[in-house]
PyMOL Python script that loads the backbone (N, CA, C, O; Angstrom):
from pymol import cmd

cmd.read_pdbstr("""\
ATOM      1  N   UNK A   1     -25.015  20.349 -55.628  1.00  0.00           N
ATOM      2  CA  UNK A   1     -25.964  19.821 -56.587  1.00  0.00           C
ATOM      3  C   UNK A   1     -25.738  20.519 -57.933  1.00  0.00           C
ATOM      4  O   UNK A   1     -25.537  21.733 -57.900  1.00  0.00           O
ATOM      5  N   UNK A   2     -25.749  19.916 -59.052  1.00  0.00           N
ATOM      6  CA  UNK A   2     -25.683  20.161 -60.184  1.00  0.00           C
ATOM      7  C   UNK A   2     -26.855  21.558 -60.993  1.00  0.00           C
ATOM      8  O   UNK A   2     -28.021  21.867 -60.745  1.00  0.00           O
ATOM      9  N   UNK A   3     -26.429  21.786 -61.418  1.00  0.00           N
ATOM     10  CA  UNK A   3     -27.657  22.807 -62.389  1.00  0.00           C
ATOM     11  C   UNK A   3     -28.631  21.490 -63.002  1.00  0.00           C
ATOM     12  O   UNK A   3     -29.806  21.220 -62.757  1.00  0.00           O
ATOM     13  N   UNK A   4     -27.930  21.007 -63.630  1.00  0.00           N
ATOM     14  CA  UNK A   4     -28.737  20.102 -64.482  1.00  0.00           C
ATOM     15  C   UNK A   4     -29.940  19.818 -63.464  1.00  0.00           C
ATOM     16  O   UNK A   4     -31.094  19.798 -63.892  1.00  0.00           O
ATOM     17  N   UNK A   5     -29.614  19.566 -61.917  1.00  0.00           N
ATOM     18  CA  UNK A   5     -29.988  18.702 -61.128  1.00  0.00           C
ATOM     19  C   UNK A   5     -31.458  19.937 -60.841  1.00  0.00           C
ATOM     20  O   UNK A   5     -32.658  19.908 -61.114  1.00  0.00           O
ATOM     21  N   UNK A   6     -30.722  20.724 -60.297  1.00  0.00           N
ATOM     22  CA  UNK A   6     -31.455  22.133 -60.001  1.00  0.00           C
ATOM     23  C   UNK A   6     -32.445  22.783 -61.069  1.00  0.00           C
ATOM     24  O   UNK A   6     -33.574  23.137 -60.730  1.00  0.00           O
ATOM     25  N   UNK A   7     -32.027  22.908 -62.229  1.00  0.00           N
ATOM     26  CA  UNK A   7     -33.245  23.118 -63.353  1.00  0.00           C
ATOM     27  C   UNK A   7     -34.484  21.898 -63.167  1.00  0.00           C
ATOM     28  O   UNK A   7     -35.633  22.195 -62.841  1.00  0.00           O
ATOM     29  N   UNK A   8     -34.107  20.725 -63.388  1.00  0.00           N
ATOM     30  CA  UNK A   8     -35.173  19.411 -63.099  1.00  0.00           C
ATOM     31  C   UNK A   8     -35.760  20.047 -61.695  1.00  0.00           C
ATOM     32  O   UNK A   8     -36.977  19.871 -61.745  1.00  0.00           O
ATOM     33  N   UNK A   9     -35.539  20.468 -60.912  1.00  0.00           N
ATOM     34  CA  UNK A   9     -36.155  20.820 -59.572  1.00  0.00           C
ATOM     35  C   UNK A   9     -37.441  21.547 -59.680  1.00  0.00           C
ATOM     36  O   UNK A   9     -38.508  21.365 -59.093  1.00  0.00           O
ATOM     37  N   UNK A  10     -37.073  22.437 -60.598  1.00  0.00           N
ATOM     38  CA  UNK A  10     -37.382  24.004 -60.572  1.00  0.00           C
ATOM     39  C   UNK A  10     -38.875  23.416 -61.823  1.00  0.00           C
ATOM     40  O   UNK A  10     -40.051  23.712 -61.610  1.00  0.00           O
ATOM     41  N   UNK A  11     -38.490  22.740 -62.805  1.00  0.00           N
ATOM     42  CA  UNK A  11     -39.294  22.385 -63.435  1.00  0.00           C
ATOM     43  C   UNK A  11     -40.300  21.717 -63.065  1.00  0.00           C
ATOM     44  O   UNK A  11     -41.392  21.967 -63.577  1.00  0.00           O
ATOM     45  N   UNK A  12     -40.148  20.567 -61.948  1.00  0.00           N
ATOM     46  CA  UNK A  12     -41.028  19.951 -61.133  1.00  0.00           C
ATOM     47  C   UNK A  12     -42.098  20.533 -60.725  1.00  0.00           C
ATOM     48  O   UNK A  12     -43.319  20.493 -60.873  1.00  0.00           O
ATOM     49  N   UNK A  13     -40.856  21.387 -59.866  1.00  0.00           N
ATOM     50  CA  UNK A  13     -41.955  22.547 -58.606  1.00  0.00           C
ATOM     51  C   UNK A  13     -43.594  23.401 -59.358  1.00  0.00           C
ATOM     52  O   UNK A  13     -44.796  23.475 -59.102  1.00  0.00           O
ATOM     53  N   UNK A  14     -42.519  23.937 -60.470  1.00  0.00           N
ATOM     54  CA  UNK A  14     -43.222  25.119 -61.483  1.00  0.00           C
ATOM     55  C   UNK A  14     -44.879  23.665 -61.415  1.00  0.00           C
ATOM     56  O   UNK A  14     -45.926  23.618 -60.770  1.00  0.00           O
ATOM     57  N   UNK A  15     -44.210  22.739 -62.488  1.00  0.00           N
ATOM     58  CA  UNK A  15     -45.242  22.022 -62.930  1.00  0.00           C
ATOM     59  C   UNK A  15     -46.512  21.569 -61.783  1.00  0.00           C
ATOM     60  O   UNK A  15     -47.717  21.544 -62.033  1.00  0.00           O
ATOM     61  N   UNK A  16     -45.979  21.296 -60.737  1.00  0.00           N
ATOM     62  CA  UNK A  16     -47.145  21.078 -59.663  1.00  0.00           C
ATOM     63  C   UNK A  16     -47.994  21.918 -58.883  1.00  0.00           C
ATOM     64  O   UNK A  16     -49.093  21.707 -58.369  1.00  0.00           O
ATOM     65  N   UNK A  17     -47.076  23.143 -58.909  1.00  0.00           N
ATOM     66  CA  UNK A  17     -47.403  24.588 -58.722  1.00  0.00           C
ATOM     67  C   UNK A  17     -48.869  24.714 -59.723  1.00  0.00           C
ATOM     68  O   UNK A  17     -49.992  24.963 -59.282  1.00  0.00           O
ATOM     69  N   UNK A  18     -48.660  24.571 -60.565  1.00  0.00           N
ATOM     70  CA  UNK A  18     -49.821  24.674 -62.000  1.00  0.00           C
ATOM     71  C   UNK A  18     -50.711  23.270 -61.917  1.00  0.00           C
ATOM     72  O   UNK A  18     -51.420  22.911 -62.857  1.00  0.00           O
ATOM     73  N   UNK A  19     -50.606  22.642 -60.876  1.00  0.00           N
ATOM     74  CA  UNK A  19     -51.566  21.126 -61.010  1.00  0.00           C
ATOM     75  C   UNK A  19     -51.290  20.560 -62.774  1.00  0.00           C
ATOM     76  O   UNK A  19     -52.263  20.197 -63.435  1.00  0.00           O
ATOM     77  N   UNK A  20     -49.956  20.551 -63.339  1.00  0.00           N
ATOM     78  CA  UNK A  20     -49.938  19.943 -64.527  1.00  0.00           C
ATOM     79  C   UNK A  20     -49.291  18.715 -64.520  1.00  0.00           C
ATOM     80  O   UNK A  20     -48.256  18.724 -63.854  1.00  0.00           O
ATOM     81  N   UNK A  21     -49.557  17.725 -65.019  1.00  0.00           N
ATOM     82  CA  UNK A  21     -49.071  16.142 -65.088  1.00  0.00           C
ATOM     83  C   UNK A  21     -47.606  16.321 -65.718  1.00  0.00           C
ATOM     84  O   UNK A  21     -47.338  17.252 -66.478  1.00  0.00           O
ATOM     85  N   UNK A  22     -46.881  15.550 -65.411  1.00  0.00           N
ATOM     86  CA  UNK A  22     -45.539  15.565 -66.525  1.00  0.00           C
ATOM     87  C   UNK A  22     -46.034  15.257 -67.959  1.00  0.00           C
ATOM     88  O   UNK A  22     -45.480  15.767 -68.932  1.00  0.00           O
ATOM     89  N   UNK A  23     -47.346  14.205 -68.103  1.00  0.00           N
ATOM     90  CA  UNK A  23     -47.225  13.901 -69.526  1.00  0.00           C
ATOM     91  C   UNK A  23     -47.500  15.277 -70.373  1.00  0.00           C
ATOM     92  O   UNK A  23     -46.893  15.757 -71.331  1.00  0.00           O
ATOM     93  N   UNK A  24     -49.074  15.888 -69.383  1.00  0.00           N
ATOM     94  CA  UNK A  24     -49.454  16.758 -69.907  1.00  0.00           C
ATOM     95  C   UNK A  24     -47.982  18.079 -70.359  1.00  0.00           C
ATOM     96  O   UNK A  24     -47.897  18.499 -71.513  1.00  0.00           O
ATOM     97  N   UNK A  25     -47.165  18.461 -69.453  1.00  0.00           N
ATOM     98  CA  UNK A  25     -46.509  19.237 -69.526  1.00  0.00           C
ATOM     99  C   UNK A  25     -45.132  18.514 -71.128  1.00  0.00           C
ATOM    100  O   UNK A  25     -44.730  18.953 -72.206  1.00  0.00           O
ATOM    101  N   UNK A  26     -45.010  17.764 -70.630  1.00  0.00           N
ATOM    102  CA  UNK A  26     -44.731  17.233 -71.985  1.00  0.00           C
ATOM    103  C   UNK A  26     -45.238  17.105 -73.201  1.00  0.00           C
ATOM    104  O   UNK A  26     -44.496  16.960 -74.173  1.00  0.00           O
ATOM    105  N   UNK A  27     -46.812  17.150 -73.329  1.00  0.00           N
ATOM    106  CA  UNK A  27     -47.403  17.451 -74.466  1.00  0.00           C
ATOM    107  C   UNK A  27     -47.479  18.623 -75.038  1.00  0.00           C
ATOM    108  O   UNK A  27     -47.731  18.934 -76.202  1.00  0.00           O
ATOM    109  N   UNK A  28     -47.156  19.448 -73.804  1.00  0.00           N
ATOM    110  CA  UNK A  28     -47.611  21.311 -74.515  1.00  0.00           C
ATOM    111  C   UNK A  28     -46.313  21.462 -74.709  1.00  0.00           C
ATOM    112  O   UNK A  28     -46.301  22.518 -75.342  1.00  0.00           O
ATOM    113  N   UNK A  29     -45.131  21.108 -74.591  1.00  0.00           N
ATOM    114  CA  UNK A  29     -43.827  21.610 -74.806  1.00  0.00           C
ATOM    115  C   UNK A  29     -42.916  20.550 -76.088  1.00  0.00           C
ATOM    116  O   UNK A  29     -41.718  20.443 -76.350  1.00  0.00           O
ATOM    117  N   UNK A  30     -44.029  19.969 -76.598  1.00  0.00           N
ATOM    118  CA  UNK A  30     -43.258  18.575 -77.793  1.00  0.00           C
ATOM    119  C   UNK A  30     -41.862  18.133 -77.700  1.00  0.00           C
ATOM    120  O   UNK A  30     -40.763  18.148 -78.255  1.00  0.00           O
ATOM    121  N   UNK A  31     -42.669  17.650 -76.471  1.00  0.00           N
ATOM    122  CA  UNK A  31     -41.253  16.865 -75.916  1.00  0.00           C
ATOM    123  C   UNK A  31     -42.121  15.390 -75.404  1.00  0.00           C
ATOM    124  O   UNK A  31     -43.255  15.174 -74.975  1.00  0.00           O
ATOM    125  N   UNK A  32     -40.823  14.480 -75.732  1.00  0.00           N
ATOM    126  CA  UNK A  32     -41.225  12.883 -75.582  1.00  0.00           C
ATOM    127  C   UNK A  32     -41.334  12.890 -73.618  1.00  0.00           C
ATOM    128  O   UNK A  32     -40.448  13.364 -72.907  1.00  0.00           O
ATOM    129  N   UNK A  33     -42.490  12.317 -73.149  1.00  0.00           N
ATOM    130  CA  UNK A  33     -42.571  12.278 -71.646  1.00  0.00           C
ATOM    131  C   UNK A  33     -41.342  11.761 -70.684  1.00  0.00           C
ATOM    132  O   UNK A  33     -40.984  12.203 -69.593  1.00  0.00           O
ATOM    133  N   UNK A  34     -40.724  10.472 -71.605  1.00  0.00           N
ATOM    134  CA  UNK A  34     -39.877  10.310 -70.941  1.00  0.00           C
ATOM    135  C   UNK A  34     -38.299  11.319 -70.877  1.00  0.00           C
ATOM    136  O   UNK A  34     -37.575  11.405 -69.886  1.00  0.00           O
ATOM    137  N   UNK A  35     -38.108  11.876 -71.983  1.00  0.00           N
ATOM    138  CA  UNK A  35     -37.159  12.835 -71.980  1.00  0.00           C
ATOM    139  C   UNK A  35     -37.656  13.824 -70.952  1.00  0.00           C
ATOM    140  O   UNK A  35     -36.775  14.026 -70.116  1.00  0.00           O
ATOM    141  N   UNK A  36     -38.790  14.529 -70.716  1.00  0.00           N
ATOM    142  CA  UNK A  36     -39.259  15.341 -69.813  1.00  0.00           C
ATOM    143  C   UNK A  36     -39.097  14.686 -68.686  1.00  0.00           C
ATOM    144  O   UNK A  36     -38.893  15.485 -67.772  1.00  0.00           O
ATOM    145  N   UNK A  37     -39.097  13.407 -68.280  1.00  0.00           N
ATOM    146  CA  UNK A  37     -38.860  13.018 -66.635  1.00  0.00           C
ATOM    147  C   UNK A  37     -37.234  13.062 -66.465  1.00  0.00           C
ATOM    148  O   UNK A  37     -36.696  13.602 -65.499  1.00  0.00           O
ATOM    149  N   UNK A  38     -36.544  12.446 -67.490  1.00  0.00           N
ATOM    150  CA  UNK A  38     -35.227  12.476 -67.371  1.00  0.00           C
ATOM    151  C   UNK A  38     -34.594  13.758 -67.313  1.00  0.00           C
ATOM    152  O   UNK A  38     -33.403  13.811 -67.008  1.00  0.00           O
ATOM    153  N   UNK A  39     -35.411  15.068 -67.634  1.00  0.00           N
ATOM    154  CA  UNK A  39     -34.951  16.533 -67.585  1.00  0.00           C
ATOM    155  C   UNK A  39     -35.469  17.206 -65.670  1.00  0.00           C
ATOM    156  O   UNK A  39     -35.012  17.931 -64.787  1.00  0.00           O
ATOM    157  N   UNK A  40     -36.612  16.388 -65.936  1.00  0.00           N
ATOM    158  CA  UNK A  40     -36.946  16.753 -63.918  1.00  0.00           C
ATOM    159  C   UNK A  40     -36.277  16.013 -62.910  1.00  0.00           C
ATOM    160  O   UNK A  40     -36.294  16.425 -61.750  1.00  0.00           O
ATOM    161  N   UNK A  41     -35.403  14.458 -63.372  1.00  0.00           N
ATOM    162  CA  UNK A  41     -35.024  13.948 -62.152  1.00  0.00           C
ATOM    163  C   UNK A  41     -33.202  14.187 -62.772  1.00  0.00           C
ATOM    164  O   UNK A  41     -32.367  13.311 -62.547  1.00  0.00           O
ATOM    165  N   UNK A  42     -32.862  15.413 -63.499  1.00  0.00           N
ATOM    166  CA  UNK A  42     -31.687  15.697 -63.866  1.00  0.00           C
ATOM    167  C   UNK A  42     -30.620  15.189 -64.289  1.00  0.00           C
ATOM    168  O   UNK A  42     -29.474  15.610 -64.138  1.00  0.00           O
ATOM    169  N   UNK A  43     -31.156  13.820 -65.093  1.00  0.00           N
ATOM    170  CA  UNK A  43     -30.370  12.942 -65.115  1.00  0.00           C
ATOM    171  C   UNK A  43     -30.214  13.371 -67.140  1.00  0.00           C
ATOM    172  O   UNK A  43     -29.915  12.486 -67.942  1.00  0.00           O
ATOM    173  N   UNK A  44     -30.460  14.671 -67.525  1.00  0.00           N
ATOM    174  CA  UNK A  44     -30.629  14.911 -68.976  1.00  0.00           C
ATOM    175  C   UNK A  44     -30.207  16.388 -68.904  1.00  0.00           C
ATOM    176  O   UNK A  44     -30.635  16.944 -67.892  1.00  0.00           O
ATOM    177  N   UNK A  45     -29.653  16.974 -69.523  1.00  0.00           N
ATOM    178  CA  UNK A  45     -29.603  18.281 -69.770  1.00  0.00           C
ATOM    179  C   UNK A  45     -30.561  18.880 -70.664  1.00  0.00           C
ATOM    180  O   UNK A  45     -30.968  17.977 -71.395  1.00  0.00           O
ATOM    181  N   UNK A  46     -31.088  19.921 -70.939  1.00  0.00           N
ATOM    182  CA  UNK A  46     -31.889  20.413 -71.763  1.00  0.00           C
ATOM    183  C   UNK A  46     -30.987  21.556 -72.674  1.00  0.00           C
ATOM    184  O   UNK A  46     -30.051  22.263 -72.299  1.00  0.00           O
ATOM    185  N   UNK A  47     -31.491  21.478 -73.713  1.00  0.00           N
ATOM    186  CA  UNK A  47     -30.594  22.210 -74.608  1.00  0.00           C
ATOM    187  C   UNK A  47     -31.924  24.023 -74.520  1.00  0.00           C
ATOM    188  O   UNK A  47     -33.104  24.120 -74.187  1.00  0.00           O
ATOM    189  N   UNK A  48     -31.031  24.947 -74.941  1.00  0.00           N
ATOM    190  CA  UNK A  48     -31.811  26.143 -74.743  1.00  0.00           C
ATOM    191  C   UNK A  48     -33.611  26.353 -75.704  1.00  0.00           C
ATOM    192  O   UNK A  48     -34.576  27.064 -75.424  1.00  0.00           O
ATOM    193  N   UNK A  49     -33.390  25.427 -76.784  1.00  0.00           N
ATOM    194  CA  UNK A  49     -34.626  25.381 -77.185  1.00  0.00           C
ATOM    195  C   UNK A  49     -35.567  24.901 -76.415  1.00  0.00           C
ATOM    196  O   UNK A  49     -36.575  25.564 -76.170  1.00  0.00           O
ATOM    197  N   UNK A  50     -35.325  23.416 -75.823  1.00  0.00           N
ATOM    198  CA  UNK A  50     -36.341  23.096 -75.305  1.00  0.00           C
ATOM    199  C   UNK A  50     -36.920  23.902 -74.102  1.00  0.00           C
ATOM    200  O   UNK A  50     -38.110  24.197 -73.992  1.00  0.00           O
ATOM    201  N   UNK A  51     -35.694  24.306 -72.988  1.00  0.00           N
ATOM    202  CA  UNK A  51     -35.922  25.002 -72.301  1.00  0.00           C
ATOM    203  C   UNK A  51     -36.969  26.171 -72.085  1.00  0.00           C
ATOM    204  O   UNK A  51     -37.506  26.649 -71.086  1.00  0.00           O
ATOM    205  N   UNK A  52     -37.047  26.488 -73.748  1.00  0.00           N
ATOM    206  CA  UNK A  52     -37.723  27.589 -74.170  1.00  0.00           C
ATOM    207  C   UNK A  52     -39.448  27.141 -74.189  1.00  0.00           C
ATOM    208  O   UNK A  52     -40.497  27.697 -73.861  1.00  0.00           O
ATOM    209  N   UNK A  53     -39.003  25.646 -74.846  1.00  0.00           N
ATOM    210  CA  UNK A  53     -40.743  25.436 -74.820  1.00  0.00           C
ATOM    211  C   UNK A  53     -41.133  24.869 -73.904  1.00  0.00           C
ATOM    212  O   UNK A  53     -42.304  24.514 -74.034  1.00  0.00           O
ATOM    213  N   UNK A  54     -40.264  24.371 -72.184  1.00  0.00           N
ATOM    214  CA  UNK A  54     -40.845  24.109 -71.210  1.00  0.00           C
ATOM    215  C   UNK A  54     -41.380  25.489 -70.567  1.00  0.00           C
ATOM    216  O   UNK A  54     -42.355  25.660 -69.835  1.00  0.00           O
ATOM    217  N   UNK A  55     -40.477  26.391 -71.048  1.00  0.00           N
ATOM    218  CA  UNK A  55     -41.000  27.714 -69.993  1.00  0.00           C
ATOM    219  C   UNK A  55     -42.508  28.324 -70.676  1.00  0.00           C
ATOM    220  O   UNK A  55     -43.395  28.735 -69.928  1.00  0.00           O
ATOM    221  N   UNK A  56     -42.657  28.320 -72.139  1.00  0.00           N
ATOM    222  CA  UNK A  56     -43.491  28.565 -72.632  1.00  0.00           C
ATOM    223  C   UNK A  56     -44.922  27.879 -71.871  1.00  0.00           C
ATOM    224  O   UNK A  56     -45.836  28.498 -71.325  1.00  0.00           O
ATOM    225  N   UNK A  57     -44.787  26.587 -72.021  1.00  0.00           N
ATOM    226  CA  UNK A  57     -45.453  25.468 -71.706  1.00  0.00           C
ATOM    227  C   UNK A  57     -46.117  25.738 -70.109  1.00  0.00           C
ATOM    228  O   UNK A  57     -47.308  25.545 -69.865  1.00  0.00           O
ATOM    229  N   UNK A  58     -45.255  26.151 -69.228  1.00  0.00           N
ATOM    230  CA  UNK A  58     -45.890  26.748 -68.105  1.00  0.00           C
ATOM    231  C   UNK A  58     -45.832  27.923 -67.816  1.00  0.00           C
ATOM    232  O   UNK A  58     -45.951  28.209 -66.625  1.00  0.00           O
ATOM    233  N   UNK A  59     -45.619  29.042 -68.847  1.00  0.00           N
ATOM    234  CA  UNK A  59     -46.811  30.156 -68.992  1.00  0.00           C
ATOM    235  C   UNK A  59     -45.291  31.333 -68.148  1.00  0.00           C
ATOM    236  O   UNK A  59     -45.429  32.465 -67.687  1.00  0.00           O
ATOM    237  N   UNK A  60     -44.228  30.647 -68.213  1.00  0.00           N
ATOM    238  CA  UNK A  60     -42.770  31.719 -67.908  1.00  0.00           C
ATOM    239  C   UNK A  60     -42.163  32.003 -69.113  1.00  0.00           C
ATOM    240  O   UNK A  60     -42.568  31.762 -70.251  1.00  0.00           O
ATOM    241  N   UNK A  61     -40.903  32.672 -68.656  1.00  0.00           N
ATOM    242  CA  UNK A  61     -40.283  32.795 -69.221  1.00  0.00           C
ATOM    243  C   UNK A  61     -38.833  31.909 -69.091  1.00  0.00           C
ATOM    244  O   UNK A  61     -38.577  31.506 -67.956  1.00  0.00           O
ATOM    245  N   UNK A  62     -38.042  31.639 -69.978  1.00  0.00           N
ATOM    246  CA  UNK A  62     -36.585  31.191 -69.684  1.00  0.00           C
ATOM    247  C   UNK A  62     -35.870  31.438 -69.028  1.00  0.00           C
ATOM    248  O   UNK A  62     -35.141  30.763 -68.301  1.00  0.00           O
ATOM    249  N   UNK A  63     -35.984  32.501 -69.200  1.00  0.00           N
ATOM    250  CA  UNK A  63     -35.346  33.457 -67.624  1.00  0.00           C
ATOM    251  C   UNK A  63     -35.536  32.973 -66.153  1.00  0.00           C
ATOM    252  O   UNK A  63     -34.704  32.648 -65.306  1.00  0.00           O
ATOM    253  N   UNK A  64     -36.759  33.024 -66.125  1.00  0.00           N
ATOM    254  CA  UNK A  64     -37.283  32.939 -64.719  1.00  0.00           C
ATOM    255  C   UNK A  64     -37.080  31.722 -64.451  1.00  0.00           C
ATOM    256  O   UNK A  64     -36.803  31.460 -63.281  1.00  0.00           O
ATOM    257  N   UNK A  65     -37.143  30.767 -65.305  1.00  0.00           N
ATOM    258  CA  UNK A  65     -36.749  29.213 -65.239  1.00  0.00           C
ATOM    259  C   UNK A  65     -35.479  28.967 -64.589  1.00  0.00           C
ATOM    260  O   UNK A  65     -35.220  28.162 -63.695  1.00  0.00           O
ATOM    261  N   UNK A  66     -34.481  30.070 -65.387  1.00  0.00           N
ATOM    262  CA  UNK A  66     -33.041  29.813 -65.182  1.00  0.00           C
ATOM    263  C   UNK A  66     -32.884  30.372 -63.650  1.00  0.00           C
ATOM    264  O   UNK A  66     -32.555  29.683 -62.684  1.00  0.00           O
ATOM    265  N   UNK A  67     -33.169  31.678 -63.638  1.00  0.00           N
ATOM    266  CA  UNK A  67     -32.941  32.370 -62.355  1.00  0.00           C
ATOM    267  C   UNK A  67     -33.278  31.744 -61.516  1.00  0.00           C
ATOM    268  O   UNK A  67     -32.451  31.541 -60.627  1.00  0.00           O
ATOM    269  N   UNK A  68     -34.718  31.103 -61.379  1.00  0.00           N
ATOM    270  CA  UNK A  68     -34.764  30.564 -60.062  1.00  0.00           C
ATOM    271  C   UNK A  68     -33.881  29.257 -59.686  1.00  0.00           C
ATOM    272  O   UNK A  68     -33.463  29.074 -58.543  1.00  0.00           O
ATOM    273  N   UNK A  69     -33.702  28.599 -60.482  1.00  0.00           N
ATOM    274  CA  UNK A  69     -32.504  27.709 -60.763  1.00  0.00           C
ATOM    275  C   UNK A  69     -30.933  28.270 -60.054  1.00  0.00           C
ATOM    276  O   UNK A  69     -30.237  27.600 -59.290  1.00  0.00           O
ATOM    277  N   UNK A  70     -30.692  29.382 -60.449  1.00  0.00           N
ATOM    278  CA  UNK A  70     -29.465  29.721 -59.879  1.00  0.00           C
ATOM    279  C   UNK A  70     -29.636  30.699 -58.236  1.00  0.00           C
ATOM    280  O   UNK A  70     -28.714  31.113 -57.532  1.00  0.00           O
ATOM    281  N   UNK A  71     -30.865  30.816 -58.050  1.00  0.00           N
ATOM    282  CA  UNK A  71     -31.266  31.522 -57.007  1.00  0.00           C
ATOM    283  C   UNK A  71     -30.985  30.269 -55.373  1.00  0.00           C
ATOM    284  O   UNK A  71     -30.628  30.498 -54.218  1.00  0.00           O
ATOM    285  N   UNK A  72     -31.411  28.875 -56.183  1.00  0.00           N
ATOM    286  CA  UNK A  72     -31.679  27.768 -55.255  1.00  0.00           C
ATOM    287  C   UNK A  72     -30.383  27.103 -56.020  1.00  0.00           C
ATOM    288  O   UNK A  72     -29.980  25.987 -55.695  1.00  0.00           O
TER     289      UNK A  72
END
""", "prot")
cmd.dss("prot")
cmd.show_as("cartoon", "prot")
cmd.util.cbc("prot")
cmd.orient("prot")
């Protein structure tokens, strides 16, 4: 499985983990909803900024985003 594929995973998980909607999680990270689904079902890469304001957005860090990503 891809990273790309595996970050969208990890982002999912995080987000439901937190009871947050994709739109909602897309609103706190100013990102268009549908780019945010196309980044969870990995069919989008995320560039390191955004990355930054999804991790923000659910209260991590980038890091931890990434790591668990390469952990799974």
């Amino acid at each position: 499985m891809s990273i790309t594929k595996h970050f969208g995973e990890t982002v999912r998980s995080t987000r439901k983990t937190l009871n947050v909607s994709q739109e909602e999680l897309a609103d706190m990270a100013g990102i268009n909803r549908s780019h945010m689904g196309q980044i969870e079902r990995g069919t989008k890469s995320a560039g390191l900024a955004t990355i930054a304001r999804i991790a923000k957005a659910l209260d991590c860090s980038p890091a931890q985003l990434l790591d668990y990503t390469k952990s799974n």
